[in-house]
C-alpha positions in Angstrom: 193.2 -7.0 159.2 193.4 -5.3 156.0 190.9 -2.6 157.7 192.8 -1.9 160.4 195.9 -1.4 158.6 194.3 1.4 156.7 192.6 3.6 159.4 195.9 3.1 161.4 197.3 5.0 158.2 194.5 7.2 158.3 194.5 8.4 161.8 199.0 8.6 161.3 197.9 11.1 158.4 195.5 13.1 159.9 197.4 13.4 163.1 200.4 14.7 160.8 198.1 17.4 159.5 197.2 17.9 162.6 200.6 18.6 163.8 201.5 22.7 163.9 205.4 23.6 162.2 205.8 25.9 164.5 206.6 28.8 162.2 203.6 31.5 162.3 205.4 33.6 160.0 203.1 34.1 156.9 204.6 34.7 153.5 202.8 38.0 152.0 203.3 38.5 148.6 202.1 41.3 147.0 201.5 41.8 143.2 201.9 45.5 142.1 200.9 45.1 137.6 201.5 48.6 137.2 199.9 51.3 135.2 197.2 49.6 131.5 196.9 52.8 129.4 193.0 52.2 128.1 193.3 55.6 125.9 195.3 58.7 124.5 193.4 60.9 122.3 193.8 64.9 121.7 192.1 67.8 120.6 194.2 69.5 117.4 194.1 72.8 116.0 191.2 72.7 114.3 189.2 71.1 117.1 189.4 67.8 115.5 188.9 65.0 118.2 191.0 62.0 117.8 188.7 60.0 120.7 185.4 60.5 118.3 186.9 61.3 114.9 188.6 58.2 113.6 188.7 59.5 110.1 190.1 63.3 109.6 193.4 63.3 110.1 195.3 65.4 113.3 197.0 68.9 112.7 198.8 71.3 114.5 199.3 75.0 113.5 200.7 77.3 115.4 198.8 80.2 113.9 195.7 78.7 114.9 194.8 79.5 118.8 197.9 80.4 119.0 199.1 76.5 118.2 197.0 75.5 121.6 195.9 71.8 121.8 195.3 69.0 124.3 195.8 65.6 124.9 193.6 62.7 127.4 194.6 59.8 128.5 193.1 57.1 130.4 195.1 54.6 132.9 194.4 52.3 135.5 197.0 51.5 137.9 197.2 50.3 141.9 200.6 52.1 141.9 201.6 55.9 141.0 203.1 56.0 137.6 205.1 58.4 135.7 203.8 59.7 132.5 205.9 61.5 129.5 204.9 63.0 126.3 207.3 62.7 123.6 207.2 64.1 119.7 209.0 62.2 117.0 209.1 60.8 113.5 208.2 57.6 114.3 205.3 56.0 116.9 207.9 55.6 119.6 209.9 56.9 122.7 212.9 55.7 121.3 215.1 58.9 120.3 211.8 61.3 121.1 212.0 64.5 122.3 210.5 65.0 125.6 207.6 68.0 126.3 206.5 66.8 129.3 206.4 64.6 132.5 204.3 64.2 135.7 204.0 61.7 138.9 200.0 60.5 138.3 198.2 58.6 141.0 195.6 58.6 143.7 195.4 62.1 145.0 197.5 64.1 141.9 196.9 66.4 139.8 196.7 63.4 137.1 194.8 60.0 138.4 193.5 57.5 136.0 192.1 59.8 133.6 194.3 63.0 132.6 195.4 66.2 130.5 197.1 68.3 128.9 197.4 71.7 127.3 200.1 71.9 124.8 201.4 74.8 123.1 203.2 74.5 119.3 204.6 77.9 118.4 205.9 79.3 115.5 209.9 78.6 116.5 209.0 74.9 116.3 208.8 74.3 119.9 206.0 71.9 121.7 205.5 71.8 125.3 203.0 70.6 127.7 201.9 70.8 131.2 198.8 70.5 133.1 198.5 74.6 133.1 199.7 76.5 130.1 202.6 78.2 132.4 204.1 74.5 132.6 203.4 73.8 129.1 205.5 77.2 128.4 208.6 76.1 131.0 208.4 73.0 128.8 208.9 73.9 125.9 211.5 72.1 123.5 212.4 72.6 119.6 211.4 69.8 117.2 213.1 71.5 114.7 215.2 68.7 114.0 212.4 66.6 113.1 211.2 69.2 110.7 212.5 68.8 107.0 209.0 70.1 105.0 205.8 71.6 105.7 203.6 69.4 106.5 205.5 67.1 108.2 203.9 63.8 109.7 205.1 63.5 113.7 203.8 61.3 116.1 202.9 62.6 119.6 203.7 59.1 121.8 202.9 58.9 125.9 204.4 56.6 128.2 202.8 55.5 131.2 205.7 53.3 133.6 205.1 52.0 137.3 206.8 53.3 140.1 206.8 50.7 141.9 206.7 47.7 138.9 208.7 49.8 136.1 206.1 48.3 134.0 205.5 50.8 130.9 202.7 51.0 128.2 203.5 53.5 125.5 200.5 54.7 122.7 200.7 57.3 119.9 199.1 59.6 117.8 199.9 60.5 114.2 199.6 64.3 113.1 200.7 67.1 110.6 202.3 69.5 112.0 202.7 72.6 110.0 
């Protein structure tokens, strides 16, 4: 008897999964993780590479190539993301002044990987674009953060989500003169 009390059980369960609710709505969730910045690096004045060049230390001049230099990054993101360069005294976006900004993303200008020329000149300003007509109409003074020659400033990026508002933020150290 003890048999057929457990397939009738068996046969009640499986008829219960059986059994449809009802409700063919489907819950889709998507999971947007935003933008993972895998690398910032620039070129300075003196052609020193940050990405191969762990050693000699970065410099900007701005009587050298007419202060030109440029900055990579490297981000992978399923969303577009906003990226902004900043310039400050200290390896954060907190308080920093801001020399440039751009929408990156599948199909713009900037994707994963990226760049920038950058301009210093000789009134203390920095700006950056992804021509050097945009890194001129961005230009801003750093003056402020200027109290000796040389002065040690760090050049910080910030990659956010558009969608997420997830951020990753790296930064460089260098003498600017």
């Amino acid at each position: 008897m003890k048999i057929w009390s457990k397939m009738l059980v068996c046969l009640g369960v499986l008829a219960l999964f059986g059994c449809e609710s009802g409700d063919d709505y489907h819950h889709h969730v998507e999971i947007v993780h935003g933008p993972e910045l895998y690398g910032f690096h620039m070129i300075d004045s003196f052609n020193v590479n940050s990405e191969t060049d762990h050693v000699t230390p970065l410099e900007l001049d701005p009587e050298v190539d007419s202060g030109l230099f440029d900055l990579f990054w490297y981000a992978e993101s399923d969303e577009d993301y906003r990226v902004r360069i900043g310039v400050n005294d200290r390896p954060t976006m907190f308080g920093a002044t801001i020399v440039a900004t751009d929408i990156c993303g599948w199909g713009l200008a900037c994707d994963e990987d990226g760049s920038y020329i950058c301009e210093y000149t000789l009134a203390g300003e920095i700006g950056c674009g992804l021509d050097l007509d945009e890194a001129d109409y961005n230009l801003e003074s750093i003056n402020h953060l200027l109290e000796t020659y040389p002065q040690e400033l760090y050049l910080n990026i910030q990659v956010c989500g558009l969608t997420s508002g997830r951020c990753e933020v790296s930064s460089l150290p260098v003498d600017v003169y």
